[in-house]
N, CA and C atoms as an extended XYZ file, in Angstrom:
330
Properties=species:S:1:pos:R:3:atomname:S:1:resname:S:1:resid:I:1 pbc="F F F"
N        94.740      115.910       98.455 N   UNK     1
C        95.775      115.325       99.300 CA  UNK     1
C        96.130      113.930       98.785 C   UNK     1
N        97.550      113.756       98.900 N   UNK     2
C        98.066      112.247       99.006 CA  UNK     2
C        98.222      111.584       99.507 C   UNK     2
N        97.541      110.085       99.875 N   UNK     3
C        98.065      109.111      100.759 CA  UNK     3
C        99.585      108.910      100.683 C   UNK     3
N       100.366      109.162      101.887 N   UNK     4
C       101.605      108.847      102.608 CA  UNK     4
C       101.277      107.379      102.860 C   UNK     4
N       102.354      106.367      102.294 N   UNK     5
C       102.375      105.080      103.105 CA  UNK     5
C       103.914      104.416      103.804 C   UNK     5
N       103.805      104.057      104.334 N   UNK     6
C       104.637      103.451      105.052 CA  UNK     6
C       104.531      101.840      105.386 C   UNK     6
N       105.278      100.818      104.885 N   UNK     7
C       104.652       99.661      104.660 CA  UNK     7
C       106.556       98.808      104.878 C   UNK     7
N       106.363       97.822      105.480 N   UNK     8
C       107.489       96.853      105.277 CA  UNK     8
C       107.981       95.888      104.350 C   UNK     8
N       106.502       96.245      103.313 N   UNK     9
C       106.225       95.560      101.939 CA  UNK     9
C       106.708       94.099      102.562 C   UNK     9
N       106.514       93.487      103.791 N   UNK    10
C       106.537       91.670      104.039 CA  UNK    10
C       105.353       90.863      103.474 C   UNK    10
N       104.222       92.034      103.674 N   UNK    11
C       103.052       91.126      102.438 CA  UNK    11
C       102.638       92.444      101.796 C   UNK    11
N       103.197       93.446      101.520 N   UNK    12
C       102.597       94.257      100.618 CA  UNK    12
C       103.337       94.422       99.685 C   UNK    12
N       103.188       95.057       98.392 N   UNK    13
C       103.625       95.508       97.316 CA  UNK    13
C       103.589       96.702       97.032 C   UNK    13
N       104.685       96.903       96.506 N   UNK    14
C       105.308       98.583       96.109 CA  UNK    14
C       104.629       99.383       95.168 C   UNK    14
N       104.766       98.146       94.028 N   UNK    15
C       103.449       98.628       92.812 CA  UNK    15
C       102.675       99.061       93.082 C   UNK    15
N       101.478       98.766       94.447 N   UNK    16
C       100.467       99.111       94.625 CA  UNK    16
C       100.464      100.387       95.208 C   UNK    16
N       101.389      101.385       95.296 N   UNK    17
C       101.465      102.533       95.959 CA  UNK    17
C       101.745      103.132       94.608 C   UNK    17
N       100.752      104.439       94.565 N   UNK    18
C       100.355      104.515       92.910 CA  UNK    18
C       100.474      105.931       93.060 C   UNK    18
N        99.776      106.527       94.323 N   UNK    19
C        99.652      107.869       94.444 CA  UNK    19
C        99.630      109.015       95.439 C   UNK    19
N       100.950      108.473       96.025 N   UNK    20
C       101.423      109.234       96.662 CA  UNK    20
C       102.950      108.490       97.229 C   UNK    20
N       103.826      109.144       98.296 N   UNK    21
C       105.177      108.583       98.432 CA  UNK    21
C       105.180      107.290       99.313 C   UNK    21
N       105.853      106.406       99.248 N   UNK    22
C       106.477      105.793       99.783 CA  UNK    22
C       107.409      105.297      100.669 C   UNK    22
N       106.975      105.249      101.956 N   UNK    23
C       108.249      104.617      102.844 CA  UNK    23
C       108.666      103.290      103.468 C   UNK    23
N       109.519      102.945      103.199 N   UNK    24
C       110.113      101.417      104.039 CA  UNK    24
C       109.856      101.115      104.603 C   UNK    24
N       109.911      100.631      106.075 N   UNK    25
C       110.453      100.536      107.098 CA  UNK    25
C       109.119      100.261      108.013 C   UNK    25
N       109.645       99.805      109.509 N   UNK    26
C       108.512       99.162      110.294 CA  UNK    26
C       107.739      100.393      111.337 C   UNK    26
N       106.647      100.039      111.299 N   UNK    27
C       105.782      101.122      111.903 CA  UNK    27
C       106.119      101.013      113.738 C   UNK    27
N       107.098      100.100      114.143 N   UNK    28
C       107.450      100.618      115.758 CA  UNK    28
C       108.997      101.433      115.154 C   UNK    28
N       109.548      102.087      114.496 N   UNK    29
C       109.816      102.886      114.157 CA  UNK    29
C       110.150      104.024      114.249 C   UNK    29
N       110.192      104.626      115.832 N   UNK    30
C       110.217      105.734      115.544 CA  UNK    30
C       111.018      107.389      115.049 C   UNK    30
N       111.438      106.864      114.808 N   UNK    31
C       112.751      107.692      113.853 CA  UNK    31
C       112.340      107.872      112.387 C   UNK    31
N       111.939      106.932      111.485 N   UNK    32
C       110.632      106.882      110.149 CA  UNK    32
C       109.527      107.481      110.633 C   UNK    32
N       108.814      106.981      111.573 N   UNK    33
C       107.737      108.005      112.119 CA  UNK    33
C       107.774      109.800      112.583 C   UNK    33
N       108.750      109.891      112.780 N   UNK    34
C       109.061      111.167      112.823 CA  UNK    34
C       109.273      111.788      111.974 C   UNK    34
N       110.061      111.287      110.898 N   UNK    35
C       110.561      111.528      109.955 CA  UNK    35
C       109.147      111.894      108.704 C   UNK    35
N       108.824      110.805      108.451 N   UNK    36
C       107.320      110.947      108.321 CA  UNK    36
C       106.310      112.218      108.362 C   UNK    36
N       106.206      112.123      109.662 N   UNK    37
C       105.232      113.393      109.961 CA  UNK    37
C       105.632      114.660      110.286 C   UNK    37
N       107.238      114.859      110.480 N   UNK    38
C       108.185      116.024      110.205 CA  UNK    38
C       107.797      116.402      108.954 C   UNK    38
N       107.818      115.747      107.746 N   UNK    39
C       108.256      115.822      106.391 CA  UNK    39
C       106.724      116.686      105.898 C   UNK    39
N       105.449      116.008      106.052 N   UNK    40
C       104.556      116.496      105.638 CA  UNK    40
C       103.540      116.751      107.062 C   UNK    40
N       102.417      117.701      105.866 N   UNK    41
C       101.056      117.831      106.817 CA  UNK    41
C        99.851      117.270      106.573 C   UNK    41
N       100.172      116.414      107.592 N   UNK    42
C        99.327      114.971      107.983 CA  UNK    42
C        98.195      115.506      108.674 C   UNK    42
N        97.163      115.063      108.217 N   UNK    43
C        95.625      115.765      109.115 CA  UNK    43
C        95.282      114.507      109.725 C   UNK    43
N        95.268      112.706      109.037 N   UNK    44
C        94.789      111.961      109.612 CA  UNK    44
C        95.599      110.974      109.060 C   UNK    44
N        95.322      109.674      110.095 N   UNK    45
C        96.093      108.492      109.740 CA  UNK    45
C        95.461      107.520      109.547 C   UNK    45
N        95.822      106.407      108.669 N   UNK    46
C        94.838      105.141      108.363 CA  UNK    46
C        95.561      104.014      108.646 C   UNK    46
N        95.463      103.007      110.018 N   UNK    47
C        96.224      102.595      110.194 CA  UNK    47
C        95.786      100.657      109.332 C   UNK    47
N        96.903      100.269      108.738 N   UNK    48
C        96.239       98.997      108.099 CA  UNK    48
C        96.966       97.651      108.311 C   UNK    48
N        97.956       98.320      109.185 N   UNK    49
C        99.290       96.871      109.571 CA  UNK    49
C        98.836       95.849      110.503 C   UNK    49
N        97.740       95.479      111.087 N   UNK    50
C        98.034       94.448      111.601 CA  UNK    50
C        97.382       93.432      111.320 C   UNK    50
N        98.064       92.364      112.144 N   UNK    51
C        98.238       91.025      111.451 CA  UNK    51
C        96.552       90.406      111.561 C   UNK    51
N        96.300       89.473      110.878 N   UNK    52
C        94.404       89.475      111.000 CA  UNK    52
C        94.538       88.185      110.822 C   UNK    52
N        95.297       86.887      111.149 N   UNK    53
C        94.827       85.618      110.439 CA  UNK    53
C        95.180       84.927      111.825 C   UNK    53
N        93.904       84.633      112.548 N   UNK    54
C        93.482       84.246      113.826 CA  UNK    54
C        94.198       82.994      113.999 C   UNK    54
N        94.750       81.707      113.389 N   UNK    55
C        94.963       80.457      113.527 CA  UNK    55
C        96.555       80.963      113.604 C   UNK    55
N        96.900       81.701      112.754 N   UNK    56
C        98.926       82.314      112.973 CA  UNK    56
C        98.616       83.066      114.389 C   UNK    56
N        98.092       83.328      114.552 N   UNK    57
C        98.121       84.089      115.668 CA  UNK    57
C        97.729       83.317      116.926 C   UNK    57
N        97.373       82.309      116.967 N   UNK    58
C        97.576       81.429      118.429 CA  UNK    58
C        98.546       80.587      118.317 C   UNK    58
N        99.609       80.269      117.256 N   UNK    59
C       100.881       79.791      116.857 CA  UNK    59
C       101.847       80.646      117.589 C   UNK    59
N       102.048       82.031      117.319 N   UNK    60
C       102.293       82.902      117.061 CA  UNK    60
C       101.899       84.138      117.696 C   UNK    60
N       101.430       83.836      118.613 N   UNK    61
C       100.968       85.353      119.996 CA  UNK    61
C       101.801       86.521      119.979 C   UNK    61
N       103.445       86.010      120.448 N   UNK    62
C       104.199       87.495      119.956 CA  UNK    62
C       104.164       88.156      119.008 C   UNK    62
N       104.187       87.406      117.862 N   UNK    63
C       104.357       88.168      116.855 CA  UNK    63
C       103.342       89.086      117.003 C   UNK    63
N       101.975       88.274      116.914 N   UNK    64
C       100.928       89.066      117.321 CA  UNK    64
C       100.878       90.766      118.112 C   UNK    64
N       101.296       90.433      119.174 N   UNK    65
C       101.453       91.111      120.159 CA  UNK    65
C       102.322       92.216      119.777 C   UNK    65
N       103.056       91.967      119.363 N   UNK    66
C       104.519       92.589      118.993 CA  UNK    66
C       103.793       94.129      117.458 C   UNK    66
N       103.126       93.319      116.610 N   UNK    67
C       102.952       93.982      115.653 CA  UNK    67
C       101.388       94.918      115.905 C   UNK    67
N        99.910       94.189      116.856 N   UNK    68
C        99.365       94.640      116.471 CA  UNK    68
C        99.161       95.500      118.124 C   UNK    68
N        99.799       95.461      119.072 N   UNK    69
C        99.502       96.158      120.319 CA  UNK    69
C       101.002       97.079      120.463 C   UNK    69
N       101.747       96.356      120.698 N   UNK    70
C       103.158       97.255      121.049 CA  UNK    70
C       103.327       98.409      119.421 C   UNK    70
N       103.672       97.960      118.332 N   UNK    71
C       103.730       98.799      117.310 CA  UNK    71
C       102.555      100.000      117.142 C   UNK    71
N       101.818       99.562      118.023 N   UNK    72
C       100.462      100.536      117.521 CA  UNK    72
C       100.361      101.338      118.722 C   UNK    72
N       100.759      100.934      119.570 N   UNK    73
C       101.273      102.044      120.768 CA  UNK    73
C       102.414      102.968      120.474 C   UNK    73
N       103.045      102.368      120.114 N   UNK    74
C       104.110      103.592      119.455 CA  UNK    74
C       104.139      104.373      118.862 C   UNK    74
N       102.870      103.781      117.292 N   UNK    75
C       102.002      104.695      116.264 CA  UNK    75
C       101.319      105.864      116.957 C   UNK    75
N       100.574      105.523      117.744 N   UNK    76
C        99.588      105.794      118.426 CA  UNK    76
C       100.337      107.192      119.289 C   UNK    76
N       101.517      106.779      120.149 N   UNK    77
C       102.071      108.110      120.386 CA  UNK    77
C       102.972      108.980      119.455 C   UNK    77
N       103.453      108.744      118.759 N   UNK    78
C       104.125      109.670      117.725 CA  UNK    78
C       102.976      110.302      117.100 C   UNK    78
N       101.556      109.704      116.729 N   UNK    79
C       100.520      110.595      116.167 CA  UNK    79
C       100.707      111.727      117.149 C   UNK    79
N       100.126      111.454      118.169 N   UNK    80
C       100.283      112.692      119.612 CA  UNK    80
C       101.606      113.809      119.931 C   UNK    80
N       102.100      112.805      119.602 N   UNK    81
C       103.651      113.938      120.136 CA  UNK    81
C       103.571      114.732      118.519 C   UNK    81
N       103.109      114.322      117.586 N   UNK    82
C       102.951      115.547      116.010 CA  UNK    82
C       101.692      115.940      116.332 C   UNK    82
N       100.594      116.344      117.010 N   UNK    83
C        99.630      117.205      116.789 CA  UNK    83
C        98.088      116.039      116.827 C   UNK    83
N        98.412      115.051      115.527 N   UNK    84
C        97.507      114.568      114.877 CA  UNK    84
C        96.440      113.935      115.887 C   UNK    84
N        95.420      114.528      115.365 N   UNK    85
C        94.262      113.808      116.370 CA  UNK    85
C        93.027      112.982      116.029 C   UNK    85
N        93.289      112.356      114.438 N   UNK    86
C        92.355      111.772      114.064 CA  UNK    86
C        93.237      110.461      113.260 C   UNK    86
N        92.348      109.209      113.309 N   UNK    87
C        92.904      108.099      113.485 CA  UNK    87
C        91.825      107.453      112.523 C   UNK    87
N        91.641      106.572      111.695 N   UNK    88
C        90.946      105.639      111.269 CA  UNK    88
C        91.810      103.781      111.165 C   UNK    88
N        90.938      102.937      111.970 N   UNK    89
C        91.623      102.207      112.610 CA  UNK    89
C        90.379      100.780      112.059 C   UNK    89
N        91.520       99.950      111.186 N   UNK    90
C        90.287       99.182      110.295 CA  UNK    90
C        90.897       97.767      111.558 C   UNK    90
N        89.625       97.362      111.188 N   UNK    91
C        89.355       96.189      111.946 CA  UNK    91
C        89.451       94.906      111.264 C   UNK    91
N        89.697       93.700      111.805 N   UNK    92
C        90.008       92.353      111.413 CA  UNK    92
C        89.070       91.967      110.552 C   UNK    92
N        89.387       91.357      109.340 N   UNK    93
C        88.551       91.027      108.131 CA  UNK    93
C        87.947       89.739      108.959 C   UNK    93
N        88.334       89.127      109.745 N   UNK    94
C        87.921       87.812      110.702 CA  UNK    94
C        86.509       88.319      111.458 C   UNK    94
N        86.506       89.464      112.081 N   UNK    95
C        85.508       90.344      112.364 CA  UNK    95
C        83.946       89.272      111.667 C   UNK    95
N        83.748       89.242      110.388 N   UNK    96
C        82.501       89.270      109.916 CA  UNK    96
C        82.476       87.495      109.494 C   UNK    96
N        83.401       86.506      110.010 N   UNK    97
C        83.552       85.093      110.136 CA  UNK    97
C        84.216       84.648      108.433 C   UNK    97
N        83.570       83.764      107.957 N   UNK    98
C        83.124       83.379      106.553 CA  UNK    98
C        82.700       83.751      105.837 C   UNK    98
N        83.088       84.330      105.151 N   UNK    99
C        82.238       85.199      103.810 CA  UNK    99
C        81.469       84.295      103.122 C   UNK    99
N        80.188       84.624      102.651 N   UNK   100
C        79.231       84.230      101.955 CA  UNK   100
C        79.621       84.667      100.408 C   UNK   100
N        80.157       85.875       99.839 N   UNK   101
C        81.074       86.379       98.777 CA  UNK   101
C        82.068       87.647       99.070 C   UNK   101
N        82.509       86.904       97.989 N   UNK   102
C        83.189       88.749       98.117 CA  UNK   102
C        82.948       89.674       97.307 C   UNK   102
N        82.985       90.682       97.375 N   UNK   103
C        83.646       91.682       98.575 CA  UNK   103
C        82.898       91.158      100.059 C   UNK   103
N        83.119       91.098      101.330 N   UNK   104
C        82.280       91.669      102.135 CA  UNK   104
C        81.803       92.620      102.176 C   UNK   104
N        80.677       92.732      102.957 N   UNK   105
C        79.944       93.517      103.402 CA  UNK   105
C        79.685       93.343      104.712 C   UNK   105
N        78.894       94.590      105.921 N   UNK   106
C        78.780       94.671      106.812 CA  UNK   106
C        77.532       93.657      106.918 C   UNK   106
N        76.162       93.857      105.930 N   UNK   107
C        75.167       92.717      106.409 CA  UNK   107
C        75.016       91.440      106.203 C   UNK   107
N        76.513       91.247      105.486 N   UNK   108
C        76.032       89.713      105.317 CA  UNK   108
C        76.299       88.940      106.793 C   UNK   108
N        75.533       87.987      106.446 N   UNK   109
C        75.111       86.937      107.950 CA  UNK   109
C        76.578       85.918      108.043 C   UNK   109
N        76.768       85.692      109.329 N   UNK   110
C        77.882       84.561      109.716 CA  UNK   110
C        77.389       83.253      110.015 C   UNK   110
């Protein structure tokens, strides 16, 4: 199988979609989202859009709000209204504080 992405490319890059198709457009969406999961057979979704940089985000609450609760409710039902019932749902790189190196890892200490 091929990863399907769907990206607004505002901080991502196109290049980096290497192997499999490509779509535009914003994930509250739903007309691309349909379109989307009309098109192929999607078993699961990986969701990776939201925003993670804690200091923009108390500037910046709507946006917040806007991209990582309202858009993902919308995600969240168009998965449902197509069938799909499995979700992998990555969590805030802020999650594990200060990195000690990178890559993270789950045991390093904060």
């Amino acid at each position: 199988m091929k990863p399907i992405v769907l990206d607004n490319l505002s901080l991502g890059h196109k290049e980096s979609v290497k192997w499999g198709p490509l779509y535009v457009g914003e994930l509250d969406d739903p007309k691309i989202l349909s379109d989307i999961f009309s098109r192929h057979d999607i078993k699961a979704v990986m969701h990776f859009a939201g925003f993670c940089y804690v200091g923009e985000s108390l500037v910046e609450p709507l946006k917040y709000y806007q991209n990582n609760i309202a858009a993902t409710l919308g995600l969240l039902s168009s998965i449902l209204d197509h069938g799909i019932d499995k979700i992998i749902f990555s969590s805030s790189c802020a999650t594990y504080g200060e990195p000690e190196s990178l890559s993270i890892s789950e045991g390093q200490s904060q």
